[in-house]
N, C-alpha and C positions, 0 to 999 in steps of 0.2 A: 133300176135295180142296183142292189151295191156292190160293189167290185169285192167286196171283202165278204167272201160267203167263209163258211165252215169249210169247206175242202181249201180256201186261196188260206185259211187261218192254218191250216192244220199241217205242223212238223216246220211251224215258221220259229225264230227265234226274235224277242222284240227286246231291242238293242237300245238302252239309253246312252248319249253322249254329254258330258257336261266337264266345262272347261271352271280349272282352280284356278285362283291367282289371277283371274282376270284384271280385278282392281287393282290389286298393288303393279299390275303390270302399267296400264294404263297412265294413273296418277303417280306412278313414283317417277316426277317430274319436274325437272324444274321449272323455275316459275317464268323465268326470259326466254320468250317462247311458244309459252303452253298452248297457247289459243291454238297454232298450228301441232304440235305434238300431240296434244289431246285428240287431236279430230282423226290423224294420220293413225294414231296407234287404236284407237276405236274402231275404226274401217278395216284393220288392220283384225282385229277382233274377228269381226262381220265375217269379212272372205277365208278366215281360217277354219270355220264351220262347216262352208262350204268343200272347202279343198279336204277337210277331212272327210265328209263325206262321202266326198267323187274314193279319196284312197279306198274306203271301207267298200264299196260298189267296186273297185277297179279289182281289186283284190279275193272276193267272195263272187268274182264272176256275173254281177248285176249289170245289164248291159243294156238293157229296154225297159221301159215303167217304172222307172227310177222316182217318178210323181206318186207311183200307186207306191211303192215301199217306204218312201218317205214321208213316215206319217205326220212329223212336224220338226220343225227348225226356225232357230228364233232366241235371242237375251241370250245366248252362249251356252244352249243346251240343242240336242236335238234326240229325238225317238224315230230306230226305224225297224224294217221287218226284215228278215233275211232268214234262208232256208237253214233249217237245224244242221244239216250237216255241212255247214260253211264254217261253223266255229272257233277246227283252227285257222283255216283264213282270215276271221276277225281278227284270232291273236296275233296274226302276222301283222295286221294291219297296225292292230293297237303299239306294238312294238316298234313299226317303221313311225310311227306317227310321234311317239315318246322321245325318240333318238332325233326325232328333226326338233324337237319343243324343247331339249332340255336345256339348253343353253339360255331360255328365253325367260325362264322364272314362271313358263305358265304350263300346266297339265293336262293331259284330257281323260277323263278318267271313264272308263267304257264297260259298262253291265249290260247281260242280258240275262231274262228268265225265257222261258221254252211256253210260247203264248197258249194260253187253255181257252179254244173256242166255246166252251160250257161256259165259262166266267165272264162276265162284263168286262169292256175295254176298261173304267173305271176301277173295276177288283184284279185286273190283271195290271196293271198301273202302280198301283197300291203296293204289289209283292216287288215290281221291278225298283220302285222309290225305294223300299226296304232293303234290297239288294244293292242299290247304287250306298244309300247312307252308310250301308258298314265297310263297301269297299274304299268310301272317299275316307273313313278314320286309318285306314289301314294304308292310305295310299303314299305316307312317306317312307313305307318300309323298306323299299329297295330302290330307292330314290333320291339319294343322298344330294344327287347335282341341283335337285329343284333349288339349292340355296346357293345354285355357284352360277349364277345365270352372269352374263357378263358382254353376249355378242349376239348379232343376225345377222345369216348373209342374203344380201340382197343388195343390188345395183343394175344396171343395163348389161352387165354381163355374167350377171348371178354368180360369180365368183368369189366377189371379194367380201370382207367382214366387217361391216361397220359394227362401231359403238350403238346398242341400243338406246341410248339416252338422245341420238339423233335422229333414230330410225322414225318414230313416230313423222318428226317434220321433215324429213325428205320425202316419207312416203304422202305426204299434207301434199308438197311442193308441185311435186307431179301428177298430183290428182286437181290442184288447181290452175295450173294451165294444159290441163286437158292432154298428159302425155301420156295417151293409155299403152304404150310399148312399154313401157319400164315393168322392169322383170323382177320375177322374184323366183330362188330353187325353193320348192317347199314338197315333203314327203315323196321325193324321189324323183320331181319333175319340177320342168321349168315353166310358171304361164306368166303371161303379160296382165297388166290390167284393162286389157281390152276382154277378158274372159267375162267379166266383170261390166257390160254395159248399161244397167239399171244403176246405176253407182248415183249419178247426175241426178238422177230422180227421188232420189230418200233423202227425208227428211234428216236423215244422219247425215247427212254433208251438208244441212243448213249453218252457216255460219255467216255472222258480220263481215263486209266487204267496203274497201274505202270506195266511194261512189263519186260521180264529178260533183254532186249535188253537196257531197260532206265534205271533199278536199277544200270546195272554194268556202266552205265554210268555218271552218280551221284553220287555212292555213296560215290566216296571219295572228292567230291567235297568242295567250301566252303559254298553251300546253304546246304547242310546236317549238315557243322558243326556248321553254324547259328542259326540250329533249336531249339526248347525248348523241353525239356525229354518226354514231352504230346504228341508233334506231330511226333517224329521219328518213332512210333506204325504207320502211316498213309504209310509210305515207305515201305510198302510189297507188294511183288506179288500179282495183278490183285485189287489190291484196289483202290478206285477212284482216282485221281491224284488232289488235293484241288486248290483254284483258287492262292494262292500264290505259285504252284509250276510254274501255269500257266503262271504267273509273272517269274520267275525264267528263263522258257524257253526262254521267248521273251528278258530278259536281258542280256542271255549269248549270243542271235544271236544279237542283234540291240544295246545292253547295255540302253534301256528302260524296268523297272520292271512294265508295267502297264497291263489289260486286254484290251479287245475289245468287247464292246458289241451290237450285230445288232440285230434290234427289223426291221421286214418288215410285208408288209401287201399289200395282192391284190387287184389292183386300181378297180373304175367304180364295184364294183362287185351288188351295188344296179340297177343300169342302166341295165346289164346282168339280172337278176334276172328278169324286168320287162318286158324283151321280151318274155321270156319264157311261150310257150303256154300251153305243158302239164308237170304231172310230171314224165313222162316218160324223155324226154328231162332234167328236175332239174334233175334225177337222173344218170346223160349221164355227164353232166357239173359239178356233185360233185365227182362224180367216178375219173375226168378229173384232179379236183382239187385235188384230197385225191395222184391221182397218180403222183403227183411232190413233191406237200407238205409234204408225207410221202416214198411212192414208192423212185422216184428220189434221193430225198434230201439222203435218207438211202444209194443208190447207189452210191453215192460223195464221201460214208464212206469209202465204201467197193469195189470198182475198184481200182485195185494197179497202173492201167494206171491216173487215175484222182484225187486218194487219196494222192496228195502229194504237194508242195510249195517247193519254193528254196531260200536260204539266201547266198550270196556270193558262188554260187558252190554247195554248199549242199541242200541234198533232206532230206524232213522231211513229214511225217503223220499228215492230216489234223485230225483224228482221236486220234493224243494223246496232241493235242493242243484245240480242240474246243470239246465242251459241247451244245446239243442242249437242251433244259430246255422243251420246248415245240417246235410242229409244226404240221398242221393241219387245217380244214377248209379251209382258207384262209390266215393265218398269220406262222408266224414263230420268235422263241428267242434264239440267239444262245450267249453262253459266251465264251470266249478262248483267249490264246494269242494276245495282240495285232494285232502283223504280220501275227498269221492264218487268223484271221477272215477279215482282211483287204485286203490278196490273197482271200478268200475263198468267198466273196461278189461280186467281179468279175468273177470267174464261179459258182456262181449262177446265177449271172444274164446270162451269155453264153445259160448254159443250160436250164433256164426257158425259153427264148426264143425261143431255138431248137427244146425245147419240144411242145412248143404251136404252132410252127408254122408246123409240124409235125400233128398236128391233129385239127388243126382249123375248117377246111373242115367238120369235122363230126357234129358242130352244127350251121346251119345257121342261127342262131338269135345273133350269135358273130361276129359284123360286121368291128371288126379289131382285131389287132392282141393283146392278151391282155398284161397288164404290172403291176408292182408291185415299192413301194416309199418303201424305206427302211430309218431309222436314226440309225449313226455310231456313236459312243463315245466310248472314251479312257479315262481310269480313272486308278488308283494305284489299286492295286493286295489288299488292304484291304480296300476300297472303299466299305462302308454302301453300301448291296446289295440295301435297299429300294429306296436309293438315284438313285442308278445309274439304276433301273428300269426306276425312274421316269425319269430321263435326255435321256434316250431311247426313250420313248413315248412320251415327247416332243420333241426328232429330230425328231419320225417320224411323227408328226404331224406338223411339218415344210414344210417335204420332201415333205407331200400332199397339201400342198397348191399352190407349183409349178404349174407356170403352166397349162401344160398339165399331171401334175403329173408325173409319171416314174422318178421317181428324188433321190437322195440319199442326207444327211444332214450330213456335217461333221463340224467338228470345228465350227460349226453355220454357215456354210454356204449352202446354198442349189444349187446344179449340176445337171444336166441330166446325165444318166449312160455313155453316151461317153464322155463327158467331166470327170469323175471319171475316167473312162478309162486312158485319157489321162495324167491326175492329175499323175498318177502309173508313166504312162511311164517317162513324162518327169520326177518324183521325180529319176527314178533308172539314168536319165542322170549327173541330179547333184550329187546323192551320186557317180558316178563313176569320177567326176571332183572329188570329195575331196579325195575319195581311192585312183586313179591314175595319177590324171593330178596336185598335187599341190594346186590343189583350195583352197582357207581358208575358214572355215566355218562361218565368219563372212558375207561371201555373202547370208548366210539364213536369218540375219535379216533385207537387204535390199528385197528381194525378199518377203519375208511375208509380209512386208510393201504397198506391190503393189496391195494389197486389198482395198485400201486407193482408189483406181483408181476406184473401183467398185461402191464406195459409190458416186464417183462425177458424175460417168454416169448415176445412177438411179435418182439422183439429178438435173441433166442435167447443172451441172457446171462445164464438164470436162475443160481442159485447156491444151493445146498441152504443156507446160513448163513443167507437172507431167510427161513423158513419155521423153523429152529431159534429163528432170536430174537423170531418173532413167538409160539411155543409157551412159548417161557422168558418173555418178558414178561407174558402169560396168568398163568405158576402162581407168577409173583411175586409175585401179586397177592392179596391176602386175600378172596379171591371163592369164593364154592358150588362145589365140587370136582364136584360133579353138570354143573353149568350148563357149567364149563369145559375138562371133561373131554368133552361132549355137541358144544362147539363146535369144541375140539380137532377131534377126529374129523371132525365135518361138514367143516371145513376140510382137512383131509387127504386125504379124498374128494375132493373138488372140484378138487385140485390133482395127484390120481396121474390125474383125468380127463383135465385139462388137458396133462399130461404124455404120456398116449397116444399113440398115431401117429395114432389114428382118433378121439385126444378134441379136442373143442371149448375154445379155449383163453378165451372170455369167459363159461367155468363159472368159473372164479377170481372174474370180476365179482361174482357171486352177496352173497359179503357186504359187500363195500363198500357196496354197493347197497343190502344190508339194512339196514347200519350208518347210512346217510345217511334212511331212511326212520324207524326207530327215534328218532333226532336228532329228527324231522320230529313224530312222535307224542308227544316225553316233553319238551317244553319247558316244560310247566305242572311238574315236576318237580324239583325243588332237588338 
């Protein structure tokens, strides 16, 4: 029977909590560093959720069943229940909580409506979102300092004030040699991060680690002897691995020094939301989500069957190439190697799939199977973190506009995951035409060019001549009659697709795609 009857509903108040600023708090970073920054001020995120929490309970006299009123928490929001006449105590709370955050650039902005047991958790949901949207427009109004952020205090003696532009990596520092005493004051008390003992276990503190396996590997290498005196200290055992070694790795497999960063996010998740009758069922469908976005994604880390990619023959750990910065609620931010994170997007999506379709049946107000838009970008290994955030969330707000969404955003262009799919496959046919068949690599700038073809069909001025001269340039060419006869084809396929009434016109993208990927993989190649 549910805990949440009509009398446990009734004269409750249901409280949304959702943090501003999150991003620019995070990545407004620089780049010497970031790999530890990132991860400190992300976690840093995490346990602020919670400590707001525990205040908003300490505060409104919530003392026991702190599980039962917390109906979810998670990606920097949370929803709880608390008795209607505690509301000034909320304001108290909200106010003790404003004045510890303002220095910090980051907000939390706290709505509640008075829950209607008559109405569905989903239509009660509905008004509370309505209610949070207009107070987060309104929420610079008396808040002038949110732009004068400038300090945090925190240290082992919660006194003093550091620079937040270090805070992120001190607080990295001693979360990776395991010094859970280190203190922080936060809304009117002092806790350690021992408060915090699941810490070790999420997938959000997955990060690359130098390993004795990768030191003797390196270190007599020429990117150690490139280094500067400052950063050779970063080359020891189990220390973060920084995002220019990141670069380093994917330069000696592919001879590209660049990262790869995927910023995703779970489709329709408003539309799910609003079928939802009780919160018995919200708390069925967050469980569902928390167990891929954190459960799963952690398990990709750690299966030695699944934690691994391959570069000409060899096998490599997705685990000392990619960096999850955050993941949770519904979204996810992963940074790494170009090459991992461009393997590692294609079994994600595998296993998001498997996993949902695996347990869809348990909530019938999900009436297909659900999906997720990811944006991919490739940038240089010292690439302004803030910059290459921002070109992240702008692919993935690309990706969502597809369509039926489930889409993925590379190069600027936007694909359904089988077509990325297929993008992989055929790029590994042409890099195996230049490895082994002779091929020249000047066939990549004919090939990239055949994006050209996409723009005329969305235009509706294709012209059968673009598709003759791209075949006639093909067998001009003193190339494997095999390979270009196999490409041929592929490409003609792809474009009677596009041509359809019922085909999808960004299957043409497929080898551009490929083409810029192959690029990406054969620069060590003359």
């Amino acid at each position: 029977m549910s805990a949440y009857t009509t009398e446990f509903l009734h004269n409750k108040l249901l409280v949304k909590g959702d943090f501003s600023g999150i991003q620019e708090f995070i990545f407004n970073t620089k780049s010497k560093g970031a790999a530890k920054t990132l991860k400190g001020k992300s976690f840093y995120i995490q346990i602020l959720a919670e400590l707001a929490i525990e205040c908003i309970y300490t505060n409104t006299g919530i003392t026991s069943n702190k599980e039962l009123h917390t109906v979810y928490n998670g990606g920097g929001n949370f929803y709880l229940l608390i008795p209607v006449d505690k509301k000034e105590q909320l304001i108290k709370a909200e106010k003790r909580i404003h004045q510890d955050l303002k220095d910090e650039g980051i907000m939390l902005i706290i709505s509640s409506i008075v829950y209607d047991p008559l109405k569905s958790y989903g239509e009660n949901l509905q008004l509370l979102n309505a209610c949070a949207q207009e107070k987060a427009l309104n929420r610079f109004d008396d808040w002038e300092y949110f732009f004068k952020a400038k300090s945090i205090k925190v240290n082992d003696k919660a006194d003093q004030v550091i620079d937040k532009e270090d805070f992120g990596k001190e607080i990295a520092e001693h979360l990776l040699r395991n010094e859970l005493k280190y203190q922080v004051r936060k809304f009117g008390e002092i806790f350690s991060l021992d408060k915090f003992p699941n810490w070790q276990n999420s997938v959000n503190f997955q990060v690359p680690k130098w390993t004795k396996d990768l030191i003797e590997k390196y270190k007599d290498s020429i990117y150690i002897q490139d280094l500067a005196e400052d950063e050779k200290s970063d080359f020891t055992l189990y220390n973060t691995i920084s995002y220019n070694w990141l670069g380093n790795f994917a330069h000696e497999r592919t001879g590209t020094n660049n990262l790869g960063i995927l910023k995703l996010d779970f489709d329709g998740l408003g539309g799910i939301i609003r079928e939802i009758q009780t919160i018995d069922d919200s708390k069925i469908f967050s469980s569902l989500l928390r167990g891929f976005f954190e459960q799963k994604l952690k398990e990709l880390f750690e299966n030695e069957d699944i934690n691994k990619f391959a570069n000409k023959g060899v096998s490599y750990k997705y685990k000392d190439s990619i960096s999850v910065i955050f993941a949770g609620g519904d979204d996810a931010f992963l940074v790494g190697s170009w090459d991992a994170i461009k393997e590692f997007s294609l079994l994600l999506k595998k296993e998001f799939d498997k996993y949902f379709q695996n347990r869809i049946n348990e909530l019938d107000f999900i009436k297909k199977l659900p999906t997720f838009s990811a944006g991919l970008i490739f940038v240089t290994s010292t690439y302004p973190v803030s910059s290459f955030s921002n070109l992240a969330e702008e692919a993935l707000a690309n990706a969502k506009d597809h369509t039926d969404k489930n889409a993925l955003n590379i190069f600027n262009h936007t694909v359904d995951w089988s077509q990325w799919k297929k993008a992989n496959a055929q790029s590994e046919k042409i890099i195996d035409g230049i490895l082994y068949k002779k091929v020249p690599k000047s066939i990549l700038s004919r090939l990239k060019q055949t994006h050209e073809v996409y723009g005329e069909l969305v235009r509706n001025r294709y012209q059968l001549t673009t598709l003759t001269r791209f075949i006639y340039d093909l067998r001009s060419e003193k190339i494997d009659k095999v390979f270009i006869n196999g490409l041929k084809e592929t490409y003609q396929d792809y474009l009677k697709n596009a041509l359809s009434n019922e085909g999808n016109k960004t299957e043409i993208l497929i080898i551009p795609i490929a083409a810029r990927l192959a690029e990406f993989s054969t620069r060590k190649i003359n």
